[in-house]
N, C-alpha and C positions, 0 to 999 in steps of 0.2 A: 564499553565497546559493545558492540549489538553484534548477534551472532546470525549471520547470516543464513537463512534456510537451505536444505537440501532442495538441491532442482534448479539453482537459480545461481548463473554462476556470476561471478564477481564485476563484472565490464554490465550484467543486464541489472545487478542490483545497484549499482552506481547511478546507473543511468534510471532509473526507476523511481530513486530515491530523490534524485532530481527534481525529476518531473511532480512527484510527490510534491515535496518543498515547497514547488512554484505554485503549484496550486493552494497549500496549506498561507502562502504570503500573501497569496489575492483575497484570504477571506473563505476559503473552504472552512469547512467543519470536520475535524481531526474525528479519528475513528475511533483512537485510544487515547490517555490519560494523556494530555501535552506538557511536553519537556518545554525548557526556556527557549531549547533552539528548536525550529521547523526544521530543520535537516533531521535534528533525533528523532523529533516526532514523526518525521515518514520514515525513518529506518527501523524505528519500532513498528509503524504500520505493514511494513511488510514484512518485517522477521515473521509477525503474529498473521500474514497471512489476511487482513484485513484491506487488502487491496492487492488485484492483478492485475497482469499486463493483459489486451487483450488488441489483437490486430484489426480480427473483422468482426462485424456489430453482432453474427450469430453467438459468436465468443462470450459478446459484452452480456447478453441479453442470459447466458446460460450461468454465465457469473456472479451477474446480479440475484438470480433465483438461489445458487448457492449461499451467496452471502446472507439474503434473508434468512434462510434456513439453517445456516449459523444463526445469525443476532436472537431469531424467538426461543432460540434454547435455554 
């Protein structure tokens, strides 16, 4: 069972994890180590924070700077 992060409650990470999924089945590139099922593999993606939700594209753009600034560490 994957443990759900602080901040993100239950109904946003269902629906996140989802949307993960669908993307991970068309052929996306997994951020972490892939489990057999793409639903684990996005539920580990966002436990670890390796993907957020983001509404408007300033969001996207401040996230993606985050995230690199994760990955070069």
């Amino acid at each position: 069972m994957v443990k759900r992060p602080d901040g993100i409650n239950a109904f946003e990470f269902a629906v996140l994890c989802g949307l993960r999924a669908a993307q991970l089945q068309r052929g996306c590139t997994p951020r972490v180590l892939p489990s057999e099922k793409v639903a684990v593999t996005a539920q580990h993606e966002l436990a670890e924070r390796k993907i957020v939700r983001c509404a408007d594209p300033e969001d996207w753009l401040r996230a993606e700077r985050e995230l690199q600034k994760v990955e070069t560490r």
